[in-house]
Biopython code that builds the backbone (N, CA, C, O; Angstrom):
import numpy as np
from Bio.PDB.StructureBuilder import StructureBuilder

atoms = [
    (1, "UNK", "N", (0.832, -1.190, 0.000)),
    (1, "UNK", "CA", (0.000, 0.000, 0.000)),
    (1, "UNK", "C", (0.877, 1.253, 0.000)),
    (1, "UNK", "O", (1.897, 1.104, 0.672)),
    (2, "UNK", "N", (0.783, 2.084, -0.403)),
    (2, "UNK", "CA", (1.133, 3.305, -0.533)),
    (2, "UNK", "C", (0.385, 4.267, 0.542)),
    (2, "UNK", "O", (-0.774, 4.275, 0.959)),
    (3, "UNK", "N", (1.573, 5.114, 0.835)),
    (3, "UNK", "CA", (1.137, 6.025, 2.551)),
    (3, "UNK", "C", (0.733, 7.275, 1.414)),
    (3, "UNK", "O", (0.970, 7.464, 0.221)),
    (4, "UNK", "N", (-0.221, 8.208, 2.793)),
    (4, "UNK", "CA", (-0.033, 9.538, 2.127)),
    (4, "UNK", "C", (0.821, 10.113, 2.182)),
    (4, "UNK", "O", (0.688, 11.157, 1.544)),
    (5, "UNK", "N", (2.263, 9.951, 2.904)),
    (5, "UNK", "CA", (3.636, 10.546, 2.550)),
    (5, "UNK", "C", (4.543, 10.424, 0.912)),
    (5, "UNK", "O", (5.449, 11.141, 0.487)),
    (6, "UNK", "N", (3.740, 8.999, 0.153)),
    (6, "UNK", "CA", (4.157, 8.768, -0.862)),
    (6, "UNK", "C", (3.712, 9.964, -1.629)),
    (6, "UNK", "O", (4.489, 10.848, -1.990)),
    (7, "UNK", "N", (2.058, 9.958, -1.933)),
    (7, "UNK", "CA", (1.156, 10.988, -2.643)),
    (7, "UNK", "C", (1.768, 12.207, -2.744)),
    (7, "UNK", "O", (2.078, 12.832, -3.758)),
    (8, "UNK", "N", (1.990, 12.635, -0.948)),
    (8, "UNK", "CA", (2.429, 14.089, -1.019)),
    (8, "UNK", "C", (4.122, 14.088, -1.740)),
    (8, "UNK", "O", (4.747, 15.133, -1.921)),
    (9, "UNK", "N", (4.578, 12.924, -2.027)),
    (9, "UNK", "CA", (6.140, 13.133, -3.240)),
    (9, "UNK", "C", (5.966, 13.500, -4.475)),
    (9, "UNK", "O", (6.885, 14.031, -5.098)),
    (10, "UNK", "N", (4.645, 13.253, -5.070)),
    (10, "UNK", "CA", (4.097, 13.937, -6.230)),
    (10, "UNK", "C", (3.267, 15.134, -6.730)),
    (10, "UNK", "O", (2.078, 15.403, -6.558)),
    (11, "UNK", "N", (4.324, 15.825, -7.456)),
    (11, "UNK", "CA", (4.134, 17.489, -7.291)),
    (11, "UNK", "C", (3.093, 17.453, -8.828)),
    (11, "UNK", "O", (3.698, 17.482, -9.899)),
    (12, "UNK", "N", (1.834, 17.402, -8.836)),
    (12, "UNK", "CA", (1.276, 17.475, -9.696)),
    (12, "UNK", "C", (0.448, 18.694, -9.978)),
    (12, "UNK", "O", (-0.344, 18.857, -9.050)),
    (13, "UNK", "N", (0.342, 19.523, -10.816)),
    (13, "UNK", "CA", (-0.016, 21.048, -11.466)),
    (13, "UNK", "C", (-0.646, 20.917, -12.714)),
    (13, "UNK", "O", (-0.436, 20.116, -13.625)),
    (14, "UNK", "N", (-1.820, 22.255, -12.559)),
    (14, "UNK", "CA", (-2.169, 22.614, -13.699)),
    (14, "UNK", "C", (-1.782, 23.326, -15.083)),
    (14, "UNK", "O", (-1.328, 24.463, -15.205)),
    (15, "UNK", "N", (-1.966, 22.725, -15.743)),
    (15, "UNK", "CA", (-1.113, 23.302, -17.173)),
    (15, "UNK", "C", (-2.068, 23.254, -18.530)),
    (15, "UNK", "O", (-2.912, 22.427, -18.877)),
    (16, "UNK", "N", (-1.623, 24.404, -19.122)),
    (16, "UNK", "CA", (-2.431, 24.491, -20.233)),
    (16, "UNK", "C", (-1.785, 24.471, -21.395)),
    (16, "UNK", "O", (-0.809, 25.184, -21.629)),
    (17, "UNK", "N", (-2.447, 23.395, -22.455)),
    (17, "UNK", "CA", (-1.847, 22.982, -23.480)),
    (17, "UNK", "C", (-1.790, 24.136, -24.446)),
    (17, "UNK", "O", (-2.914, 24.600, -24.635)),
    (18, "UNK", "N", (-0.690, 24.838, -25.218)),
    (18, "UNK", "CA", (-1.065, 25.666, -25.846)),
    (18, "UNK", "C", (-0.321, 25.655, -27.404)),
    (18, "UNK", "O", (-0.065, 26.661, -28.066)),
    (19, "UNK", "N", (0.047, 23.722, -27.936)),
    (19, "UNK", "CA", (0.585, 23.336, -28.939)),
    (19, "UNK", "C", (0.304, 21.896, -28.726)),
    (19, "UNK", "O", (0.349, 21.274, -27.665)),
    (20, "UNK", "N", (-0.049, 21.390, -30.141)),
    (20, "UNK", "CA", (-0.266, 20.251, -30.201)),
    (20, "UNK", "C", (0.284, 19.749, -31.772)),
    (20, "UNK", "O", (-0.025, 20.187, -32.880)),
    (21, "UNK", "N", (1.279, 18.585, -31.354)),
    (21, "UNK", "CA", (1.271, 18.142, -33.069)),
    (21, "UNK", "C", (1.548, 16.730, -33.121)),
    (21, "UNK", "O", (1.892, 16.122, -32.107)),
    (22, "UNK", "N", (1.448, 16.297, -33.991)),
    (22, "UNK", "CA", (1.030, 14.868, -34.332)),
    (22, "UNK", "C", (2.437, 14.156, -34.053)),
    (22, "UNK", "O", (3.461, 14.806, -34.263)),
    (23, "UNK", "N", (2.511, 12.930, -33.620)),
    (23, "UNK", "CA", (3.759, 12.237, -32.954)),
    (23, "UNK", "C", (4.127, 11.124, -33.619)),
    (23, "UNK", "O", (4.724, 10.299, -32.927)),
    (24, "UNK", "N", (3.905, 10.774, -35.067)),
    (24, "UNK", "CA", (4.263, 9.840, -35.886)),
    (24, "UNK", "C", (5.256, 8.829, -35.935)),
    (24, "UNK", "O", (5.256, 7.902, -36.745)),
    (25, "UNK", "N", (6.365, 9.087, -34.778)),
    (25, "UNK", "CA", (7.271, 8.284, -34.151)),
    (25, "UNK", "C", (6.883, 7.223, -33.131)),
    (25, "UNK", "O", (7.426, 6.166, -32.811)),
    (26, "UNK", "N", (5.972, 7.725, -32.794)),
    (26, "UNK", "CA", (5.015, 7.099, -31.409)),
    (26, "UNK", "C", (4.727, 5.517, -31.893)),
    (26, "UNK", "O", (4.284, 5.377, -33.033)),
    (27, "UNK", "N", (4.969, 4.256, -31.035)),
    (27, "UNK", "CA", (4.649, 3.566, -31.477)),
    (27, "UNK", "C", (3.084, 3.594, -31.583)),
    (27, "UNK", "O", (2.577, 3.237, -32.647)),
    (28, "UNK", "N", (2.560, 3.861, -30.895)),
    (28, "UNK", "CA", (1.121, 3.954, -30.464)),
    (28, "UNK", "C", (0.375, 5.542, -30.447)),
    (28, "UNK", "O", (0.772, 6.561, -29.882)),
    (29, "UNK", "N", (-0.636, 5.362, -31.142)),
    (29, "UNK", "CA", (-0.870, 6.985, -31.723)),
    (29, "UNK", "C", (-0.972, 7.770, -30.940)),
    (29, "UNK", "O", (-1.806, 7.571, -30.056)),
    (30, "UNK", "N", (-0.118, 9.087, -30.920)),
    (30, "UNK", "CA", (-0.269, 10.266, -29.633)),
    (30, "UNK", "C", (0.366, 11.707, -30.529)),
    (30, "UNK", "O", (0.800, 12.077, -31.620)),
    (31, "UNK", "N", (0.078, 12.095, -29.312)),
    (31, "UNK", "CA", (0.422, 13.635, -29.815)),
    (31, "UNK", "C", (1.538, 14.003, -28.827)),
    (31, "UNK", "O", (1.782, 13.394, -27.785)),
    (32, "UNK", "N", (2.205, 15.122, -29.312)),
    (32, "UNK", "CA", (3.517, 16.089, -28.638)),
    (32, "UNK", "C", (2.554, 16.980, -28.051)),
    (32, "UNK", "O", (1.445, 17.290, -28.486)),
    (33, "UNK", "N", (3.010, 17.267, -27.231)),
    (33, "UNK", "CA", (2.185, 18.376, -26.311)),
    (33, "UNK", "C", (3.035, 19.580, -25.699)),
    (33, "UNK", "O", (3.655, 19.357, -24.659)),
    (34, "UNK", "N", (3.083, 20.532, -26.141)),
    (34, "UNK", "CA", (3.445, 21.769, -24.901)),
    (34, "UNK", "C", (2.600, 22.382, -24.428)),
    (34, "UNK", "O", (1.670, 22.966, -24.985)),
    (35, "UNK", "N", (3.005, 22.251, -22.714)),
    (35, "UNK", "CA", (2.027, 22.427, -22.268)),
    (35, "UNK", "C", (2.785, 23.429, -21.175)),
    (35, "UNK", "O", (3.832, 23.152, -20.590)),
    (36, "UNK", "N", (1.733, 25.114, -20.983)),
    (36, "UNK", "CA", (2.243, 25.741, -20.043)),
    (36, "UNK", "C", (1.929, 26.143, -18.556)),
    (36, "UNK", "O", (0.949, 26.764, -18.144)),
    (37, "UNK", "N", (2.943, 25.663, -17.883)),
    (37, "UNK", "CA", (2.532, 25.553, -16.303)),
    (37, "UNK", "C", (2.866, 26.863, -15.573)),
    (37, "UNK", "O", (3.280, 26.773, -14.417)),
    (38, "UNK", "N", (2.724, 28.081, -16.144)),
    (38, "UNK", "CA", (3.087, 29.333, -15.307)),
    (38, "UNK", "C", (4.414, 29.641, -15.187)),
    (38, "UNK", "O", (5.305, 28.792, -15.155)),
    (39, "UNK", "N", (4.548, 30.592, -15.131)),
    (39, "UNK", "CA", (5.977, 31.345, -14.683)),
    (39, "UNK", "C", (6.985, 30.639, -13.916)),
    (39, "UNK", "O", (8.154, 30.446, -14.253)),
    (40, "UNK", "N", (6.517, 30.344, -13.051)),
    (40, "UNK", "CA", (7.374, 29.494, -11.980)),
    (40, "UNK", "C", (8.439, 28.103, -12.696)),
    (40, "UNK", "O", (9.543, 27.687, -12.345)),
    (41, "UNK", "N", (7.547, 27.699, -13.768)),
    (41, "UNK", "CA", (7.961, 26.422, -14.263)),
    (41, "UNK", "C", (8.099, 26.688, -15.582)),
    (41, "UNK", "O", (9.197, 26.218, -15.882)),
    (42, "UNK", "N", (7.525, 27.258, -16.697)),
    (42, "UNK", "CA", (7.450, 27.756, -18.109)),
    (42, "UNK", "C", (6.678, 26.501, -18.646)),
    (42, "UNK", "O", (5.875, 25.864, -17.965)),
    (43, "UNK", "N", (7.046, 26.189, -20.070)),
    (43, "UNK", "CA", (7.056, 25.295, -20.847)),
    (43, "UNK", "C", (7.261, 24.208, -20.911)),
    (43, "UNK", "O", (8.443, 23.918, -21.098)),
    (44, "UNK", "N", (6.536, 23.375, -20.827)),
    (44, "UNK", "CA", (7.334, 21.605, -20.751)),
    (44, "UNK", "C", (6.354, 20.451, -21.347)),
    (44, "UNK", "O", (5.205, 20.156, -21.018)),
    (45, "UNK", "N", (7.169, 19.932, -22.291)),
    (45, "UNK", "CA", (6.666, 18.743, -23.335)),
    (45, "UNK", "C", (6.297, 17.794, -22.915)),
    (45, "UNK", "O", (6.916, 17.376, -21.935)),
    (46, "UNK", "N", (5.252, 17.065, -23.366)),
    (46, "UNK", "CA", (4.791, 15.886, -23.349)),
    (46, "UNK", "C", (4.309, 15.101, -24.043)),
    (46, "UNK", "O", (3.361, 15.615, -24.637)),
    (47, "UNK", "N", (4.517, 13.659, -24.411)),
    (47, "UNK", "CA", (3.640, 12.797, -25.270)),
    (47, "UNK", "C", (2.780, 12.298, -25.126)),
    (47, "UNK", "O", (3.224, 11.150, -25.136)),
    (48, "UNK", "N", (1.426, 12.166, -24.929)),
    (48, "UNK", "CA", (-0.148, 11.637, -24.919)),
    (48, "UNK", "C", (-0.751, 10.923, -25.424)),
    (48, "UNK", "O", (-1.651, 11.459, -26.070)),
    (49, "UNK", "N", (-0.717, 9.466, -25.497)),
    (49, "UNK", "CA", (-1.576, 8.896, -26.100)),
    (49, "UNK", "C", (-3.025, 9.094, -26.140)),
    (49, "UNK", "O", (-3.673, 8.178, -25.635)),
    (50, "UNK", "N", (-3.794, 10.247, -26.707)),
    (50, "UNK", "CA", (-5.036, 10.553, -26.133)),
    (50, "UNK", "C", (-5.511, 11.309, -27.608)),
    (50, "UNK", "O", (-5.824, 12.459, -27.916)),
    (51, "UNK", "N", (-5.415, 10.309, -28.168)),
    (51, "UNK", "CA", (-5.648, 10.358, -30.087)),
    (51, "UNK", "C", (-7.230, 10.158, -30.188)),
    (51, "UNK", "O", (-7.941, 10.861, -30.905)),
    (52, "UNK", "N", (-7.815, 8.851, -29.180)),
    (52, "UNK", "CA", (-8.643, 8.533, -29.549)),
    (52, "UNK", "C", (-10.221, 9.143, -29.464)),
    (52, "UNK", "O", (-11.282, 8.635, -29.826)),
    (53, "UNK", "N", (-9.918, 10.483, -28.815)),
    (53, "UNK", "CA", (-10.700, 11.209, -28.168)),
    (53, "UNK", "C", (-11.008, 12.438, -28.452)),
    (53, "UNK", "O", (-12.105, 12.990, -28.534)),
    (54, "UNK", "N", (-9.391, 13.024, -28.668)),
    (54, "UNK", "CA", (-9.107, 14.832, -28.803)),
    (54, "UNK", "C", (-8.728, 14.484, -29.619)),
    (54, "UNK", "O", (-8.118, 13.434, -29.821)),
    (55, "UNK", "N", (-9.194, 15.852, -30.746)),
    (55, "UNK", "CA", (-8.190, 15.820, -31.983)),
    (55, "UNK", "C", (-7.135, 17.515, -31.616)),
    (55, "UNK", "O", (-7.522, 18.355, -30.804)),
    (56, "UNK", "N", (-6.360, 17.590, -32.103)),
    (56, "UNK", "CA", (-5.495, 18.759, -32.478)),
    (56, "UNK", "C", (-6.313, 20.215, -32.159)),
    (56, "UNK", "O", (-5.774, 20.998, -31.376)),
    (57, "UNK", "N", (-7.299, 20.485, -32.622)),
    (57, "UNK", "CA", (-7.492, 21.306, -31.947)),
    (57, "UNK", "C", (-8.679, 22.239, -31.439)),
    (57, "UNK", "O", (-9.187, 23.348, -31.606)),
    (58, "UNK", "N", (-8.818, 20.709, -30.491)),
    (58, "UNK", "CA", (-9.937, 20.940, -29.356)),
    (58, "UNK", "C", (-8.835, 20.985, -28.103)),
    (58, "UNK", "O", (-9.240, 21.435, -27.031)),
    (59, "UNK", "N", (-7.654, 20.597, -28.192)),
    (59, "UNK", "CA", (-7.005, 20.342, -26.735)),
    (59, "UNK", "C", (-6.595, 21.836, -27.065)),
    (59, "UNK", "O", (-6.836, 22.451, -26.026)),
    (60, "UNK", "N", (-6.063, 22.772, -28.063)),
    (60, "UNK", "CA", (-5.498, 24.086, -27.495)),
    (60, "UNK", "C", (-6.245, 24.382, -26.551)),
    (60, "UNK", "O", (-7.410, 23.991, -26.485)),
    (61, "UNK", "N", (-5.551, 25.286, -25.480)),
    (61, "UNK", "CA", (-5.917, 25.704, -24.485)),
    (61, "UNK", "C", (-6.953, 25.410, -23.380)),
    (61, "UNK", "O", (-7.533, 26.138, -22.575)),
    (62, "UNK", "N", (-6.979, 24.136, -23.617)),
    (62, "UNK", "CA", (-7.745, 22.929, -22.656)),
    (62, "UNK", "C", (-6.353, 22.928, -21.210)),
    (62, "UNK", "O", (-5.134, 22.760, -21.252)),
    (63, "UNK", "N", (-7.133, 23.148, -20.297)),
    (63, "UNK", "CA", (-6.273, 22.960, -18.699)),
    (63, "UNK", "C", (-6.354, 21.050, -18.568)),
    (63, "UNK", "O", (-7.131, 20.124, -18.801)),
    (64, "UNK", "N", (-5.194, 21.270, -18.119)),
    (64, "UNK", "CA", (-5.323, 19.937, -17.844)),
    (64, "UNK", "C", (-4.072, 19.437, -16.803)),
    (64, "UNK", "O", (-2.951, 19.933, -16.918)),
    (65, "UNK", "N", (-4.406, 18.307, -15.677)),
    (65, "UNK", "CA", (-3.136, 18.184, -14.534)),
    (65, "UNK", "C", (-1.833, 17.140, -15.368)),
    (65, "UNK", "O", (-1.839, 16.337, -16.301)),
    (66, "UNK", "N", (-1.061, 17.551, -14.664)),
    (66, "UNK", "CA", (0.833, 16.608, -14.778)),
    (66, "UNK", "C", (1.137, 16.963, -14.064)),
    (66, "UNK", "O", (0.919, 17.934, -13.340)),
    (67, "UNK", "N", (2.089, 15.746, -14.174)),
    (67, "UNK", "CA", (3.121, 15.315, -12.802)),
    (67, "UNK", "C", (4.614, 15.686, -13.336)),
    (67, "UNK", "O", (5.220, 15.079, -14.219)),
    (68, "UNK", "N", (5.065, 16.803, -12.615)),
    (68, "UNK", "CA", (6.177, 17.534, -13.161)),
    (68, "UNK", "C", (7.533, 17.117, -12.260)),
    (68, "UNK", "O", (8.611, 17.705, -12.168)),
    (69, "UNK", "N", (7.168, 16.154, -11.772)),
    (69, "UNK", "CA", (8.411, 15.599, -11.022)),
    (69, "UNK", "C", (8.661, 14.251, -11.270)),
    (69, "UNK", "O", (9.192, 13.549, -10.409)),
    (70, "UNK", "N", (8.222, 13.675, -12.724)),
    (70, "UNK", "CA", (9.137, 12.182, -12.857)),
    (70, "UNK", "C", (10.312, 12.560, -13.530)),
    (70, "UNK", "O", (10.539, 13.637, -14.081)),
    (71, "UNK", "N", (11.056, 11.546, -13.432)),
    (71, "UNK", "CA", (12.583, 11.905, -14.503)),
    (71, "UNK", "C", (11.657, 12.133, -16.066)),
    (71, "UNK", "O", (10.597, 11.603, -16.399)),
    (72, "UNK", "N", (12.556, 13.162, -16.852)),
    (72, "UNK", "CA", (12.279, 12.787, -18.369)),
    (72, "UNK", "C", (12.464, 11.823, -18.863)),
    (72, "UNK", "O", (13.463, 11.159, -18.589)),
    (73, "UNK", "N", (11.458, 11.390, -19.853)),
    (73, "UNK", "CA", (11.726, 9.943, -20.536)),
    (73, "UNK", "C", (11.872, 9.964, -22.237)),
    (73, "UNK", "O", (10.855, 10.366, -22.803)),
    (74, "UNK", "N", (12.448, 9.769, -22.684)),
    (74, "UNK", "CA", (12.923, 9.707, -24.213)),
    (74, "UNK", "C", (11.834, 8.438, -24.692)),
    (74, "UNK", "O", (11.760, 7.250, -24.378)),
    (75, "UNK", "N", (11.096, 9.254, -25.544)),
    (75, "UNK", "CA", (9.995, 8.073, -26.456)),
    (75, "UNK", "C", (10.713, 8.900, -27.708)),
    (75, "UNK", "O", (11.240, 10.004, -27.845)),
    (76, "UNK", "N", (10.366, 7.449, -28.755)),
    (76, "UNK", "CA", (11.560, 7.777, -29.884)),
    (76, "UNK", "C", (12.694, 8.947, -30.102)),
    (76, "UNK", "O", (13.730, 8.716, -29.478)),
    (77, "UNK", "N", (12.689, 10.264, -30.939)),
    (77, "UNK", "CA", (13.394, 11.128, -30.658)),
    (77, "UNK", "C", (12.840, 12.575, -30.126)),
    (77, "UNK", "O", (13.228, 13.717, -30.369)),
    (78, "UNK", "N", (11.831, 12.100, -29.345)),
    (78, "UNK", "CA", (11.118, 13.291, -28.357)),
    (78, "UNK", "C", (11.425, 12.522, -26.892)),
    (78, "UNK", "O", (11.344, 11.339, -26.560)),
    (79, "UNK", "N", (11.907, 14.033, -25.999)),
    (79, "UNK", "CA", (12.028, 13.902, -24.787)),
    (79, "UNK", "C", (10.837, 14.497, -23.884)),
    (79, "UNK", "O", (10.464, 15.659, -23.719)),
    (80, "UNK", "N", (10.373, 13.271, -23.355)),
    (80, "UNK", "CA", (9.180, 13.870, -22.683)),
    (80, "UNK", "C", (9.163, 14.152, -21.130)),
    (80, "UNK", "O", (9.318, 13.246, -20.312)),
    (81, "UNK", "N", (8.918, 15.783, -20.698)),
    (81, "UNK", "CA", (9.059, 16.496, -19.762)),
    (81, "UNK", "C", (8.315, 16.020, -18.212)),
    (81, "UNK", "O", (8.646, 15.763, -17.055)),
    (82, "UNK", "N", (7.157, 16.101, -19.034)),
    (82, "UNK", "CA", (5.935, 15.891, -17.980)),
    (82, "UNK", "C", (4.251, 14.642, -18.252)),
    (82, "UNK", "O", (3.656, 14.630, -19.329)),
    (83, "UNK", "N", (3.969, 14.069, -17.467)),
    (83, "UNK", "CA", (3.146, 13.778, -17.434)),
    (83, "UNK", "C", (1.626, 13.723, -17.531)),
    (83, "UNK", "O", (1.030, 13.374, -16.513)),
    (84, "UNK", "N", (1.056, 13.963, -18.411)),
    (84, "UNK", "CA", (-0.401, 14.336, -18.286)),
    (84, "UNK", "C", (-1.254, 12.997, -17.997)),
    (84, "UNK", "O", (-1.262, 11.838, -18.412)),
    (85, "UNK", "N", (-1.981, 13.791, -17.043)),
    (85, "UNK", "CA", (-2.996, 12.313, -16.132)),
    (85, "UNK", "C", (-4.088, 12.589, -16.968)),
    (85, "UNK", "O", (-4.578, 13.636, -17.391)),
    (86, "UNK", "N", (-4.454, 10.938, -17.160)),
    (86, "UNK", "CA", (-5.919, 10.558, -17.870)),
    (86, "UNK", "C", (-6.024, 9.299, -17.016)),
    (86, "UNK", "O", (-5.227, 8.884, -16.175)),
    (87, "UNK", "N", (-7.207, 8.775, -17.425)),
    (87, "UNK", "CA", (-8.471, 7.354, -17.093)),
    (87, "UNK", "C", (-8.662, 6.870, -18.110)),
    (87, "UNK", "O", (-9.279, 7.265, -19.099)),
    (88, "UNK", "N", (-7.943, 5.673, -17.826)),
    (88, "UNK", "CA", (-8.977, 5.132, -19.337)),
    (88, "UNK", "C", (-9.788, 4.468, -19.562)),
    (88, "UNK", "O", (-9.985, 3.265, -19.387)),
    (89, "UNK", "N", (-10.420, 5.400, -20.058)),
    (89, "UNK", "CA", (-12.129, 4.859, -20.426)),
    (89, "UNK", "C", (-12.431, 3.584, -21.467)),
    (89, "UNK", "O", (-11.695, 2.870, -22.147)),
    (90, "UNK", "N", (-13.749, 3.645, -21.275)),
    (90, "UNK", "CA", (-13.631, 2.074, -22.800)),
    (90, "UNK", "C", (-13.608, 2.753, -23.947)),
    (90, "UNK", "O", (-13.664, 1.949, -24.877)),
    (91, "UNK", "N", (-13.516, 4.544, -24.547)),
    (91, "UNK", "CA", (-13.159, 4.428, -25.476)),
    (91, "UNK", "C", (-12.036, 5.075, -25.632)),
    (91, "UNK", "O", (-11.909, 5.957, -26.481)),
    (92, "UNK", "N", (-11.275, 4.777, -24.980)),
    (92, "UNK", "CA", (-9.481, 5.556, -24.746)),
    (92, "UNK", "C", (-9.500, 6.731, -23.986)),
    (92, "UNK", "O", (-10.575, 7.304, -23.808)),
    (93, "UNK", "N", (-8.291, 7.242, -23.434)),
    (93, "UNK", "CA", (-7.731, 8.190, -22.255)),
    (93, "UNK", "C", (-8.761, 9.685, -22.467)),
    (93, "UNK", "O", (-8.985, 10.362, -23.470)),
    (94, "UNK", "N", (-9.169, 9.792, -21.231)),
    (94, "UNK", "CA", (-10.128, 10.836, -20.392)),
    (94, "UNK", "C", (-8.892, 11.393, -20.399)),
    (94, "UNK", "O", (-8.104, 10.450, -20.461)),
    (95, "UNK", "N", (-8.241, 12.519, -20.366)),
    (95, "UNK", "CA", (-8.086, 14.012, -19.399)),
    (95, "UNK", "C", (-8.488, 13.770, -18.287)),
    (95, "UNK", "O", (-9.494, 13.066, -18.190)),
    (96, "UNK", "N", (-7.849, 14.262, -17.116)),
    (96, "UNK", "CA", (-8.081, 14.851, -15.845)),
    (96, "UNK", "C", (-7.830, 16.853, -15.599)),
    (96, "UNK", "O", (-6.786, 17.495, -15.481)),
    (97, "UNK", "N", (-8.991, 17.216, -15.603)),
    (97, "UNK", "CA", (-8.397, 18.259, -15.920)),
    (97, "UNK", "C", (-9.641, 19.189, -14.391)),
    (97, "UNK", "O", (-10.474, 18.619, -13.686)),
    (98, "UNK", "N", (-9.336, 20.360, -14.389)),
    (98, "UNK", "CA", (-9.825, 21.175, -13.064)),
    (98, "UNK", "C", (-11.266, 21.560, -13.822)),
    (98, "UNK", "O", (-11.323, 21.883, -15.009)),
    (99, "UNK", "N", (-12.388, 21.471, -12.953)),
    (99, "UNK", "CA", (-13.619, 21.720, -13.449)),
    (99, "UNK", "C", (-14.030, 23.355, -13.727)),
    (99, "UNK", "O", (-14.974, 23.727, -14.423)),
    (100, "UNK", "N", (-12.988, 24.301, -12.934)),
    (100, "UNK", "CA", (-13.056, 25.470, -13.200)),
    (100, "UNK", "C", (-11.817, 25.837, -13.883)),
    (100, "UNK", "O", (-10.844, 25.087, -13.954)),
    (101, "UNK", "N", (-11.886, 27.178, -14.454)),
    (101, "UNK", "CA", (-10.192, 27.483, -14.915)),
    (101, "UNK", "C", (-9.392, 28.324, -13.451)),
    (101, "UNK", "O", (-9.879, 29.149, -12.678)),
    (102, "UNK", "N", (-8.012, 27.715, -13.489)),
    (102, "UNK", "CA", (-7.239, 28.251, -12.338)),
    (102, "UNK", "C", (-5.977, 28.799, -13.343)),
    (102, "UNK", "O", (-5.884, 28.867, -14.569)),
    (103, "UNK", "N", (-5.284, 29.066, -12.512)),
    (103, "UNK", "CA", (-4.200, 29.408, -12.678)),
    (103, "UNK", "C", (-3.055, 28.659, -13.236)),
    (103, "UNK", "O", (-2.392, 28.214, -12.300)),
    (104, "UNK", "N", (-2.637, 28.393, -14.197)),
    (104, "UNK", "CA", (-1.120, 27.641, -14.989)),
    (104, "UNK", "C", (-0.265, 27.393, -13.745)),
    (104, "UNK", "O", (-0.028, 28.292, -12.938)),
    (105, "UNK", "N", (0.119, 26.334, -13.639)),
    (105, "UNK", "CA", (1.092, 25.919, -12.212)),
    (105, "UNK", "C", (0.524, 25.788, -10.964)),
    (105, "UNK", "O", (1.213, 25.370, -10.032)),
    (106, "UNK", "N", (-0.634, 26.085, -10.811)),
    (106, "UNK", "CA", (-1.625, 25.897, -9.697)),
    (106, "UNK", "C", (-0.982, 24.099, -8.916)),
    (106, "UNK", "O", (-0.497, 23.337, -9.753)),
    (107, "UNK", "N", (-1.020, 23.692, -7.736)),
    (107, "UNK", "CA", (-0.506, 22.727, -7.330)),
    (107, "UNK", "C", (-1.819, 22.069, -6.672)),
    (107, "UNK", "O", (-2.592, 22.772, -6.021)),
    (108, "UNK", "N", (-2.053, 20.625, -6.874)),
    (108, "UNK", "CA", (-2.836, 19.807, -6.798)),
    (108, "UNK", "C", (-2.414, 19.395, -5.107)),
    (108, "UNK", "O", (-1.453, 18.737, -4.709)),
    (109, "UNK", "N", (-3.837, 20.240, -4.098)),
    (109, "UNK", "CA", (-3.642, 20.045, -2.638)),
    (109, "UNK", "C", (-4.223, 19.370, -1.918)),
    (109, "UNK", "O", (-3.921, 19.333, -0.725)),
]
sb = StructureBuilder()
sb.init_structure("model")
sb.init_model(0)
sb.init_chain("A")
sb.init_seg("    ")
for serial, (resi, resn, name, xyz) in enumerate(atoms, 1):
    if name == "N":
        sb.init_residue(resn, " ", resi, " ")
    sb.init_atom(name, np.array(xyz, "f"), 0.0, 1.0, " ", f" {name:<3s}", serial, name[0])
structure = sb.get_structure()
């Protein structure tokens, strides 16, 4: 089981996608994502498998949470920054995103 001391190790924030482009390297269909988390943090990339749902551009400027504290991970020749949390549904990955609009970098408390 996992404590709530684990939870609170994950620094997860709101960020708003404000580029999206197609990831054709991906083994599995996704998109590149920059996504911006406020001043504090700027700009930081991500890959999404979340094709089956959003297209290109319904996610501009859609808020949505990541986890800005795993190591970067190299999927083909994109380095991916941050994490964007989804559910997956039976017809592919939900978004988790804030039901109101907040603030870019806002921290998940």
């Amino acid at each position: 089981m996992a404590t709530f001391e684990d939870f609170l190790k994950l620094d997860i924030r709101v960020g708003e996608i404000i580029e999206v482009n197609d990831f054709r390297k991906a083994r599995k269909p996704a998109y590149q994502l920059k996504v911006d988390l406020g001043e504090e943090m700027g700009v930081k990339k991500s890959s999404a498998q979340i094709k089956d749902l959003y297209n290109e551009e319904e996610l501009i400027g859609k808020q949505v949470m990541v986890v800005v504290n795993f190591p970067a991970r190299q999927i083909a020749d994109f380095m991916s920054e941050v994490l964007v949390l989804g559910v997956y549904g039976e017809n592919g990955v939900v978004l988790i995103k804030p039901d109101q609009r907040v603030r870019n970098g806002d921290k998940l408390g």
